[in-house]
VOSE-386774 format. One record per residue (C-alpha): residue number from 0; chain; x, y, z negated. Coordinates in Angstrom, 1 decimal. Layout:
N
ATOM|k|c|u|v|w
ATOM|NUM|A|X|Y|Z
...
***
This chain:
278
ATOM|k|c|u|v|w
ATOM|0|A|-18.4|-21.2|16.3
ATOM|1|A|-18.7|-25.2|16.1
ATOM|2|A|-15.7|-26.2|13.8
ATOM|3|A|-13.6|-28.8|14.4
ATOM|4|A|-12.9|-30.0|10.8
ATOM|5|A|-17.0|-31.5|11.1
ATOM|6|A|-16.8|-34.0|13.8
ATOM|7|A|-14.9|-36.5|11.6
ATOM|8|A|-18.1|-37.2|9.5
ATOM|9|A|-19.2|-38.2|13.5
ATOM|10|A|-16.3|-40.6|14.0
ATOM|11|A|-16.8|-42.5|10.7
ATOM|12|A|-20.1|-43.4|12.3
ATOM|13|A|-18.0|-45.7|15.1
ATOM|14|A|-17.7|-48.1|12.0
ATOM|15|A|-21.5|-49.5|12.1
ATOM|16|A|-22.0|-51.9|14.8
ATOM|17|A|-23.9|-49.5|17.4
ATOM|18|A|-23.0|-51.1|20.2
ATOM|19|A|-20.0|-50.4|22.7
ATOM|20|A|-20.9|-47.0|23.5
ATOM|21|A|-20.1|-46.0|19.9
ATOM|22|A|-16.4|-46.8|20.2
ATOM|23|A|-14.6|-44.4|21.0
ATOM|24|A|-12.9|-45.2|24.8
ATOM|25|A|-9.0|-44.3|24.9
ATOM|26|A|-9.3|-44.8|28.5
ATOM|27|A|-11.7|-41.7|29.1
ATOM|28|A|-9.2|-39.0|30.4
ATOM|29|A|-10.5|-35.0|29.6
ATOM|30|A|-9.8|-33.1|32.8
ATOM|31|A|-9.5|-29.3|32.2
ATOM|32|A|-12.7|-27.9|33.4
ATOM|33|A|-14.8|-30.8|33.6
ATOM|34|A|-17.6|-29.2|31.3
ATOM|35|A|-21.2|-30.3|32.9
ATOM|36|A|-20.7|-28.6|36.0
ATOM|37|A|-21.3|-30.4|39.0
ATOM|38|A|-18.8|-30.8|41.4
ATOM|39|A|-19.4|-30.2|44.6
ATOM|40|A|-20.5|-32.4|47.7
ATOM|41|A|-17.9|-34.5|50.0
ATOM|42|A|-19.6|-32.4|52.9
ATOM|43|A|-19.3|-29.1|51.1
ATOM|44|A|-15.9|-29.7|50.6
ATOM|45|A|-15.5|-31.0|54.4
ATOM|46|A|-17.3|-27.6|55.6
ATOM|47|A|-14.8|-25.4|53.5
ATOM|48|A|-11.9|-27.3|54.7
ATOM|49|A|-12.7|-26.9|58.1
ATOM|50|A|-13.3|-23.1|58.0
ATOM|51|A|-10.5|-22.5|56.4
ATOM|52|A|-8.5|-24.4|58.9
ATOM|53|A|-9.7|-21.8|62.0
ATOM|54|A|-7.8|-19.0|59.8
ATOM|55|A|-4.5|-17.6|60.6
ATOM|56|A|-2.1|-19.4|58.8
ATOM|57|A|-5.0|-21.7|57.7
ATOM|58|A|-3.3|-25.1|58.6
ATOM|59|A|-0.5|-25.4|56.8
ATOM|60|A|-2.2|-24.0|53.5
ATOM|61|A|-4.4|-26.6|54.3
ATOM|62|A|-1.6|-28.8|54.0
ATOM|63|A|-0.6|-27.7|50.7
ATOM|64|A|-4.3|-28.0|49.4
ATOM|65|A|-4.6|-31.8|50.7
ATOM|66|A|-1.2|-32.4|48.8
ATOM|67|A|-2.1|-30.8|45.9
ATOM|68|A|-5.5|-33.0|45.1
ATOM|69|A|-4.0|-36.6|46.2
ATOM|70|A|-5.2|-38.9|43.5
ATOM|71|A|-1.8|-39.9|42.3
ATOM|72|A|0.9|-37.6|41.6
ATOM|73|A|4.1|-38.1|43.8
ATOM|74|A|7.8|-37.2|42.8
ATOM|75|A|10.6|-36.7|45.1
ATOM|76|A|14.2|-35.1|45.0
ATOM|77|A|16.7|-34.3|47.4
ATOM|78|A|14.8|-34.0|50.2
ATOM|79|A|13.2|-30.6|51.0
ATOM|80|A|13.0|-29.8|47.1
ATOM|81|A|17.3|-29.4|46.8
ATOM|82|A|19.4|-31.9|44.7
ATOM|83|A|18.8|-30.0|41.5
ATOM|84|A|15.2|-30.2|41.7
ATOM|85|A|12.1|-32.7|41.3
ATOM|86|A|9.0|-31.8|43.1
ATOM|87|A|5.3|-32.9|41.7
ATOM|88|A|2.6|-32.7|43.7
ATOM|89|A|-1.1|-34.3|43.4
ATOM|90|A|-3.0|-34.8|40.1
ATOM|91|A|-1.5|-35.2|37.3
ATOM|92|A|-2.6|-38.6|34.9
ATOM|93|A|-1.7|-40.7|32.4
ATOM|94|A|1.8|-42.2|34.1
ATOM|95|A|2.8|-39.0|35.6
ATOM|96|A|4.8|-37.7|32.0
ATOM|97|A|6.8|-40.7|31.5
ATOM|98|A|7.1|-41.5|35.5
ATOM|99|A|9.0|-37.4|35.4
ATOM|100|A|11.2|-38.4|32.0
ATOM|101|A|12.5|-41.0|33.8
ATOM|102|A|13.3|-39.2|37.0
ATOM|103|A|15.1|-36.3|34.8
ATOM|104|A|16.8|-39.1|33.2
ATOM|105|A|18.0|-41.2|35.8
ATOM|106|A|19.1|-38.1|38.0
ATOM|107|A|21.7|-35.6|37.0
ATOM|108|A|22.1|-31.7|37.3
ATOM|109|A|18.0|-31.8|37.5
ATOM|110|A|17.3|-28.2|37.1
ATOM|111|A|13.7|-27.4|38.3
ATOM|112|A|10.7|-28.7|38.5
ATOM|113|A|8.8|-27.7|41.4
ATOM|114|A|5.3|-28.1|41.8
ATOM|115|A|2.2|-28.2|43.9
ATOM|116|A|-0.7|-29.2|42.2
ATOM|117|A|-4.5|-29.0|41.5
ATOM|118|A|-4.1|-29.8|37.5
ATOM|119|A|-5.6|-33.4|36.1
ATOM|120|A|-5.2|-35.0|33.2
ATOM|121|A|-4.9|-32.6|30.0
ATOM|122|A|-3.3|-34.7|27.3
ATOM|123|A|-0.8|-35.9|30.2
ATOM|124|A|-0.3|-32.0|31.4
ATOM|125|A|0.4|-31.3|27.4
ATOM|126|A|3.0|-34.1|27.1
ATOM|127|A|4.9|-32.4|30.6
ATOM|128|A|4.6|-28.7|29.3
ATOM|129|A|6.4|-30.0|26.2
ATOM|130|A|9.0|-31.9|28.4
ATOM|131|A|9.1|-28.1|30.1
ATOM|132|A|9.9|-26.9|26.5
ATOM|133|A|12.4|-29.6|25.8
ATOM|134|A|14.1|-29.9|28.9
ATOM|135|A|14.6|-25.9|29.9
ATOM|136|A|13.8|-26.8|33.3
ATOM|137|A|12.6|-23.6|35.5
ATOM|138|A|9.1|-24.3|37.1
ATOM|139|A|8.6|-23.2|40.6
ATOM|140|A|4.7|-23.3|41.8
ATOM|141|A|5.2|-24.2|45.9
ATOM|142|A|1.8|-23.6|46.6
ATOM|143|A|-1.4|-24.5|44.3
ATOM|144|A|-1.3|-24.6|40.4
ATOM|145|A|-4.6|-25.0|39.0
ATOM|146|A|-6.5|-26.4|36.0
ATOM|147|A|-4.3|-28.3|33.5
ATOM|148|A|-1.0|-27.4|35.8
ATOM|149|A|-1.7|-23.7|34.7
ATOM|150|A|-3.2|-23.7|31.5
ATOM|151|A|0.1|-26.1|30.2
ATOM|152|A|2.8|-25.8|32.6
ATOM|153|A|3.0|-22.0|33.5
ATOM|154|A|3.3|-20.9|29.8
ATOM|155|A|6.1|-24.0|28.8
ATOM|156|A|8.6|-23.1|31.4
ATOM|157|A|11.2|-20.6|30.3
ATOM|158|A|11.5|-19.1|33.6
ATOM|159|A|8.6|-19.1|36.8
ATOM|160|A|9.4|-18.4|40.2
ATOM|161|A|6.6|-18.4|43.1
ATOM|162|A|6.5|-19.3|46.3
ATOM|163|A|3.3|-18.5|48.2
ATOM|164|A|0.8|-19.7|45.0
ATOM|165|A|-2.3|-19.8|43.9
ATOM|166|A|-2.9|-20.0|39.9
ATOM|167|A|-6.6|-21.0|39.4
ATOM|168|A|-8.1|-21.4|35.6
ATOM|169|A|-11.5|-23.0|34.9
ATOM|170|A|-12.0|-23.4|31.3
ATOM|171|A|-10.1|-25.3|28.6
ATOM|172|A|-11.2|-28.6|26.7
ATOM|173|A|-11.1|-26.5|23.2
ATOM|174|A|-13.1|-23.9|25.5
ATOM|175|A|-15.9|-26.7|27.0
ATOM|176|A|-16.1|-28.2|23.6
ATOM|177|A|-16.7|-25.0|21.3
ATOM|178|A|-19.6|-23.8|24.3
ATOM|179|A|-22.4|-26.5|23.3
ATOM|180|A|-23.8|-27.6|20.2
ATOM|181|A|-23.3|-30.7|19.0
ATOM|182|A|-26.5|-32.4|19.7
ATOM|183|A|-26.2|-31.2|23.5
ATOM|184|A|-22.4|-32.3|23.5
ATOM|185|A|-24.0|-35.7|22.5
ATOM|186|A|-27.1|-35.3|24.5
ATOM|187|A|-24.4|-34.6|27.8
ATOM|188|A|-21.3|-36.9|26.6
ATOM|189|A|-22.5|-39.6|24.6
ATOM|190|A|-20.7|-40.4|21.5
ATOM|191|A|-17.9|-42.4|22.8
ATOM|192|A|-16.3|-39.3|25.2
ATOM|193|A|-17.4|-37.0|23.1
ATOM|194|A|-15.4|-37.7|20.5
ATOM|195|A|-12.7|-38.2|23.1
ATOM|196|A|-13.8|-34.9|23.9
ATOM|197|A|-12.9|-33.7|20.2
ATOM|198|A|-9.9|-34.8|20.3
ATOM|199|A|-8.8|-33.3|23.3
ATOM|200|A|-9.8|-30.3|22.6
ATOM|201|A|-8.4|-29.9|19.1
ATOM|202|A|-4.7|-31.2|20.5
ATOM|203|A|-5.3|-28.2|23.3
ATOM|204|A|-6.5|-25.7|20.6
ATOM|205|A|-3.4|-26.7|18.6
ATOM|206|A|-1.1|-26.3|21.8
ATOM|207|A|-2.9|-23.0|23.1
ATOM|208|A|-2.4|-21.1|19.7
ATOM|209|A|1.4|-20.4|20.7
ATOM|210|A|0.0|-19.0|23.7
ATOM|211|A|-2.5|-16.0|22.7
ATOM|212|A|-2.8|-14.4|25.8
ATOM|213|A|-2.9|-17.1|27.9
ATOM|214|A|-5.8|-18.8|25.5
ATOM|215|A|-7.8|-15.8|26.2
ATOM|216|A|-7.6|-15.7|29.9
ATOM|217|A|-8.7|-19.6|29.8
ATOM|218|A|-11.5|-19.2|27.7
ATOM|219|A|-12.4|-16.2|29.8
ATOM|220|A|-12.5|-18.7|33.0
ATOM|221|A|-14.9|-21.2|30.9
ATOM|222|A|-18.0|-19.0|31.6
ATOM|223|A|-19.7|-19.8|34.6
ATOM|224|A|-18.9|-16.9|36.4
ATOM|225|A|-15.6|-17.5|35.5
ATOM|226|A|-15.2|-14.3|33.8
ATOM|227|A|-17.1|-12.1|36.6
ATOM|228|A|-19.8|-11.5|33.8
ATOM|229|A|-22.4|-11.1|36.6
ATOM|230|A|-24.5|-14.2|35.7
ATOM|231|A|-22.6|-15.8|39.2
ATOM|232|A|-22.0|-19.0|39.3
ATOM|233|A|-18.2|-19.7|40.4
ATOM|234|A|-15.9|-22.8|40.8
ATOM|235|A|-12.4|-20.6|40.3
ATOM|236|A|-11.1|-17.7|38.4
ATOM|237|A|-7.7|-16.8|39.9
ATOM|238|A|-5.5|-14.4|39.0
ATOM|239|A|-2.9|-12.4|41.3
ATOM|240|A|0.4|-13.7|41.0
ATOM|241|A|2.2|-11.1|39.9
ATOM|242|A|-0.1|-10.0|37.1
ATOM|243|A|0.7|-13.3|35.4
ATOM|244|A|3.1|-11.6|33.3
ATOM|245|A|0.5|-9.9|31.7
ATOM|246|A|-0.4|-13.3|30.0
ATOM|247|A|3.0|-14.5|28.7
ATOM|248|A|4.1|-16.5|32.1
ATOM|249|A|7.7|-15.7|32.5
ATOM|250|A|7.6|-14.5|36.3
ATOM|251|A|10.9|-14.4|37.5
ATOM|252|A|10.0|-13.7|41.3
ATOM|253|A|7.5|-14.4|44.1
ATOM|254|A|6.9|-14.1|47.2
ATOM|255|A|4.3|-12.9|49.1
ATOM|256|A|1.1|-15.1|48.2
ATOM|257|A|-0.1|-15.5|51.7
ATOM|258|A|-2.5|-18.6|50.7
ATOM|259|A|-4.2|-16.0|47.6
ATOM|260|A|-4.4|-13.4|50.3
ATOM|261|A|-6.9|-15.7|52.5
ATOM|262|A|-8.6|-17.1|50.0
ATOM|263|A|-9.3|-13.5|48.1
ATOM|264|A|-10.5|-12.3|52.1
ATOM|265|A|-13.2|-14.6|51.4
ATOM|266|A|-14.3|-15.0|47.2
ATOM|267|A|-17.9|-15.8|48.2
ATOM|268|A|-17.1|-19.7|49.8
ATOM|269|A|-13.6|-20.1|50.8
ATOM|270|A|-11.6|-23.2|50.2
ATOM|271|A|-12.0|-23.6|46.9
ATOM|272|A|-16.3|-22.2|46.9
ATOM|273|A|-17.0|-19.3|44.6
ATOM|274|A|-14.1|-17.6|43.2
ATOM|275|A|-13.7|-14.9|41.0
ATOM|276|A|-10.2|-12.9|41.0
ATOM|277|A|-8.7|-10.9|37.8
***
């Protein structure tokens, strides 16, 4: 196993003039999964999408999905959400943690944060699943949590209710960095990101290690087959809602996961492509 105690004798390199690259970038942002694989295709996304829609019940998950991904995450409360709760949904990045302080500041009896997203920024994810801890709000997952939302979120909140969700895992930064050696870590990240990479990853390792179960589903969901162990190249590992218990998440209820029911129909190319489910 690569340790991460080596890679400062890499970073006191960044102190010979080697050019730009050699700086480490503060800017790059680690998203949860992000490990080499290619993403896939605007059109393979579009095909997905539209096959979904012509399911039963297809549309308004649909919905959900195209909320989930915006770019920027969005907050709002006292509209559908209830006065005592702030709803997030998009991707999560570097504004979104102090955007939500303030909103739990500047709003009282805030009780719940409820949430429909597709994961984003990890170090931003962390700094929210600590808010979680802080704060005692209750997370409810109002469609998707995936990625950073469920690797950080899921475990922090001291209480979990569900309402028709989908929990997807797809590796960890601590996962994606211990996986390659260093010279192919290099080779794929250059020295700039990959050290961003490092740091990433040891903050996640530090975070995950109150979280033992959890950490060993995630790293489970690095492998390409996202756990399958058939060799089968997947995007997703998801796991049924109700078995999230067996991983630390405080379940409180759920209701029925109609969304996870389609998309398990179909684990070969659904919505999301490939999935495997635990």
């Amino acid at each position: 196993m690569k340790s991460f105690q080596s890679i400062p004798l890499l970073a006191a390199l960044t102190i010979f003039p080697l050019g730009a690259a050699a700086v480490p970038d503060d800017s790059t942002r680690i998203q949860v999964g992000l490990c080499g694989q290619t993403p896939p295709t605007d059109l393979e996304v579009a095909k997905r999408i539209h096959s979904f829609q012509q399911l039963a019940g297809g549309a308004a998950a649909t919905r959900e999905y195209f909320q989930a991904i915006r770019s920027v995450a969005r907050l709002s409360t006292g509209t559908s959400t209830g006065n005592d709760t702030i709803r997030l949904e998009g991707r999560i990045d570097a504004s979104t943690p102090d955007a939500l302080a303030r909103r739990i500041h500047e709003t009282s009896g805030i009780r719940t944060l409820e949430i429909n997203s597709f994961g984003g920024d990890a170090v931003a994810a962390m700094r929210i699943a600590r808010l979680l801890e802080t704060s005692g709000l209750s997370l409810r997952v109002a469609g998707f949590c995936m990625s950073a939302c469920a690797n950080y979120l899921l475990p922090a909140a001291k209480e979990v209710r569900l309402v028709n969700a989908t929990i997807g895992f797809h590796g960890s930064p601590s996962a994606c960095f211990q996986q390659s050696s260093l010279l192919d870590g290099l080779t794929q990240w250059g020295l700039s990101n990959y050290l961003t990479l490092w740091r990433v990853a040891r903050e996640d390792q530090e975070y995950m290690a109150k979280y033992p179960r959890l950490k060993e589903l995630i790293t489970l969901s690095q492998r390409t087959d996202r756990g399958a162990k058939d060799g089968k190249a997947r995007d997703w590992l998801l796991v049924r809602p109700l078995d999230l218990s067996r991983y630390g998440i405080r379940i409180q209820s759920s209701t029925a996961p109609e969304t996870f029911e389609r998309l398990a129909a179909d684990p070969s190319d659904g919505l999301l492509g490939p999935i495997f489910i635990l």
